[in-house]
C-alpha positions, 0 to 999 in steps of 0.5 A: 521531457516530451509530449506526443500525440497517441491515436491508439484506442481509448489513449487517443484523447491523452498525450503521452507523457515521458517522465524525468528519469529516476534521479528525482525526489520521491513524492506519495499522494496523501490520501494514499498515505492516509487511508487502508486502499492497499493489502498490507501482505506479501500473500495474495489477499481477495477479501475485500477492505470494506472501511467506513469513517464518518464521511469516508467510505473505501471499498477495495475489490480484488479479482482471484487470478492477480489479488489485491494491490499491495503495499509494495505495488503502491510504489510504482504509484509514487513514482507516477506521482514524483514524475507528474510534480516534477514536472508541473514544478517545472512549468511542462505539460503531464497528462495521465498517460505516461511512459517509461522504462522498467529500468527507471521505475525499478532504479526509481524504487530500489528495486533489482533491474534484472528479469525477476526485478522486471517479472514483478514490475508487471506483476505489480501492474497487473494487480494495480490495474485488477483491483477496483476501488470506490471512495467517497474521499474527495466527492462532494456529498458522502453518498456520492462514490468514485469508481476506478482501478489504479492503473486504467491500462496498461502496455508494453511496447516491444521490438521486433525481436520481442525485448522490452522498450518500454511501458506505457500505463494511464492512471485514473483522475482520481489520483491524478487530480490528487497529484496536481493538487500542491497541497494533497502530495509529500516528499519521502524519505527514499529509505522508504522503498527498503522497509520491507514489512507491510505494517512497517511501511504503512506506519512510515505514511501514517506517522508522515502524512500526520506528523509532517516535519515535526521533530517529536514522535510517539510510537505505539501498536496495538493489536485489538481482535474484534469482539462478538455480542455481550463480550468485554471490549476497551474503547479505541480511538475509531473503532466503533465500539470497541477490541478486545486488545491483545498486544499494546506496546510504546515506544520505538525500539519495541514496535520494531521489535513487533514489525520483526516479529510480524515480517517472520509470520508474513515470511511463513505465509501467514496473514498476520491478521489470522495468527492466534490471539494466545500468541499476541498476548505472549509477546505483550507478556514477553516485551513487558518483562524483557523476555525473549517472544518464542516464534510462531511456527506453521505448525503452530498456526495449524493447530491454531485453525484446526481448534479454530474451526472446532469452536466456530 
């Protein structure tokens, strides 16, 4: 680990910090666990998240050329939270600039090292620094907001015959007072990095983030659909003032059984949030009495927008 001085532009109050390598525990700040700051979709998302709770108000904006930072990309802000706990445990200096190669965050993340691997890793930079966030978490009063992107800036630093050295990248201090606050970061589980569903990987941070180390969890979805004036809803737990609820399952085996589901809709290019409420109720009718879920098809989907559009 090593600290240098940088004069370049606006980096030239920070040192540079060089992370420890891959070979670390995985560490994820919890208000990022908590709370919905990213697109759980593996389609571009420009639509806002515009949530309110109580105190707590998030806006996250996205720009149309790069999309919203996803779930996915969130990883690449474990790793910068893993580098910075290593090495405050370690007593050694950080600092918001930080530099690394994309070996080690992809190594880090389980990801391919080969150029698609690396190919995404900008990807996934760009969003990160593209998407705007405001949030009253962590502010002393709720009217107050923090403004920042994920990723103030970032660079690549290239040889003479244009070949990646390296990155260098500065996060906001919003994230990094986050980090250095002992009791606002957990460990991972780094069998996270292969859950490959956006809602599947959003429940892995819920259920730890509130679950912690206990041995005893209960594992329930439900898929509720926003209800217009004068229409019959069902109270929620913090959802003001209610759904209509079209999918409930408990257990494990078959909440899993829906992330399945919901990957195979993603795979087809559809926002699982946009899928027909019919086919929701299918599959509770189906789990329910054992049966196999029929798929949900493009085509399917089509006729589904088109009645859709009909009826508005």
């Amino acid at each position: 680990m090593r600290s240098l001085k940088t004069s370049d532009g606006g980096a030239g109050q920070l040192d540079l910090f060089v992370g420890a390598g891959s070979d670390i525990a995985a560490r994820d700040a919890q208000d990022l666990m908590a709370w919905p700051f990213f697109s759980l979709a593996k389609t571009k998302r420009v639509q806002p998240i515009d949530f309110r709770m109580g105190e707590v108000a998030i806006l996250v904006e996205a720009t149309a050329e790069h999309g919203m930072a996803t779930i996915w990309d969130a990883d690449v802000l474990i790793w910068v939270a893993s580098q910075i706990v290593e090495a405050r445990d370690a007593g050694k200096a950080t600092s918001r600039l930080i530099a690394a190669t994309p070996h080690e965050i992809l190594t880090f993340t389980r990801r391919g090292t080969g150029k698609a691997g690396y190919e995404r890793l900008k990807a996934a930079l760009d969003r990160l620094q593209s998407t705007s966030i405001a949030t009253s978490i962590r502010q002393a009063g709720a009217r107050r907001r923090r403004r920042f992107s994920w990723i103030n800036e970032w660079r690549e630093r290239l040889d003479d015959n244009g070949r990646a050295l390296g990155i260098e990248m500065i996060v906001p201090d919003w994230l990094y007072e986050g980090v250095l606050d002992r009791a606002l970061v957990l460990t991972i589980d780094p069998a996270y990095f292969a859950l490959t569903g956006g809602l599947e990987r959003w429940l892995y941070r819920i259920v730890r983030k509130h679950g912690g180390k206990q041995k005893t969890v209960r594992s329930t979805l439900t898929v509720a659909r926003a209800v217009g004036i004068g229409e019959p809803l069902t109270t929620i737990p913090q959802v003001d003032p209610g759904a209509q609820i079209l999918l409930s399952v408990r257990s494990w085996p078959k909440v899993r059984q829906v992330f399945a589901l919901i990957d195979a809709i993603e795979k087809d290019g559809i926002d699982p949030c946009d899928v027909a409420p019919d086919h929701w109720r299918h599959v509770h009718n189906r789990l329910a009495a054992g049966m196999q879920v029929r798929s949900y098809s493009p085509a399917r989907h089509g006729d589904w927008l088109r009645r859709r559009k009909l009826q508005a």
